[in-house]
C-alpha positions in Angstrom: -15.6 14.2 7.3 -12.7 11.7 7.6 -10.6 10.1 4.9 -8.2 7.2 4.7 -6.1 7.2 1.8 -3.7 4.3 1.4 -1.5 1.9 -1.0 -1.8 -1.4 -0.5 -0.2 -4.8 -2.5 -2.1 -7.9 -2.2 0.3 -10.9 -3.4 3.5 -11.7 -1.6 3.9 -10.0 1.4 5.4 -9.7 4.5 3.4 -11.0 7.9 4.1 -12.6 11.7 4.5 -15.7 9.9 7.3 -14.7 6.7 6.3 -14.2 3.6 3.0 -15.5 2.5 1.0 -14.8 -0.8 -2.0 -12.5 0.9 -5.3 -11.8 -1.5 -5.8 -8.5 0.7 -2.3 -6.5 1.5 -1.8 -5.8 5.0 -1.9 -1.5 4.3 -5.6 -2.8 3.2 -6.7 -4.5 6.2 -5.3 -1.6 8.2 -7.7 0.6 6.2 -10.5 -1.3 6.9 -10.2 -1.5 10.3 -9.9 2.5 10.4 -12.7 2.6 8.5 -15.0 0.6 10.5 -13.9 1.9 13.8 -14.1 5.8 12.5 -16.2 5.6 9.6 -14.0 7.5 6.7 -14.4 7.2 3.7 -11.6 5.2 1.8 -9.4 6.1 -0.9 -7.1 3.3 -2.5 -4.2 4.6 -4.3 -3.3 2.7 -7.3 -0.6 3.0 -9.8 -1.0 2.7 -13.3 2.4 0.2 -13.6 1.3 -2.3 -10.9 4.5 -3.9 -8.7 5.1 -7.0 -9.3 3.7 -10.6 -7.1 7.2 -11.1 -5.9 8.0 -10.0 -2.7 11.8 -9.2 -2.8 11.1 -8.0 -6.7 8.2 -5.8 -5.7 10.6 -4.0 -2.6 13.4 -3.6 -4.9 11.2 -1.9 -7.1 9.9 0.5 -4.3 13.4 1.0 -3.0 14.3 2.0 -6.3 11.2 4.3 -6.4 12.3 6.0 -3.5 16.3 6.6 -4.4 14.8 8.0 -7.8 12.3 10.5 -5.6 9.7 8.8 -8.1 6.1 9.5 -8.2 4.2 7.1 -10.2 1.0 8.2 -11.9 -1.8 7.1 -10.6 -5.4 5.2 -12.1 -7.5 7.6 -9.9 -7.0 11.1 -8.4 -9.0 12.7 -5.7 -10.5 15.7 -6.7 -11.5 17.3 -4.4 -10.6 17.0 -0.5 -11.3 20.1 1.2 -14.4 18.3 2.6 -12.3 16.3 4.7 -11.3 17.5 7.8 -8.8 14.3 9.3 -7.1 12.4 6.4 -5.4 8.9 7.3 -2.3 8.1 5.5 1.0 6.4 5.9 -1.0 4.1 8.3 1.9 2.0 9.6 3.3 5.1 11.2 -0.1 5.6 13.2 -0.2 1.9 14.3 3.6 1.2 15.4 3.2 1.9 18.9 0.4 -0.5 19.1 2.0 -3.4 16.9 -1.5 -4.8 15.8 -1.7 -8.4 14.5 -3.1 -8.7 11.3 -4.7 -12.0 9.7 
């Protein structure tokens, strides 16, 4: 079995075309696509303190995170994935060679 975990920020957020308020985040759309060309199941990670609409606010806040070597807790834990064989994650890393367009 095959699993996509992934974060994903609908709001302001970064596309071809600047920043523009998205109702899906792009990390989502990714997801989706995964899952309907493999099948996985999906995981969405959320955090319990959600980051905020703004874009520049809500990467300051992430940047921060990162300096701090943070690890937010989470609304939902997986408890179990030894059933999965292939996990998805970091999904920009899997897709930069192939520079998708998103919409």
């Amino acid at each position: 079995m095959e699993l996509v975990a992934y974060f994903s920020r609908a709001g302001e957020n970064y596309t071809n075309q600047g920043i523009v308020n998205l109702k899906v985040g792009n990390t989502e759309v990714v997801a989706q696509k995964i899952h309907d060309l493999t099948g996985a199941d999906l995981f969405r990670i959320e955090t319990v303190n959600e980051y905020p609409n703004n874009y520049d606010e809500a990467t300051a806040v992430a940047q921060r995170k990162q300096r701090e070597n943070a690890r937010p807790k989470l609304k939902h834990y997986l408890e179990d994935v030894s059933k999965y064989d292939t996990m998805y994650s970091k999904l920009w890393h899997i897709l930069k060679k192939n520079k998708p367009r998103l919409e």
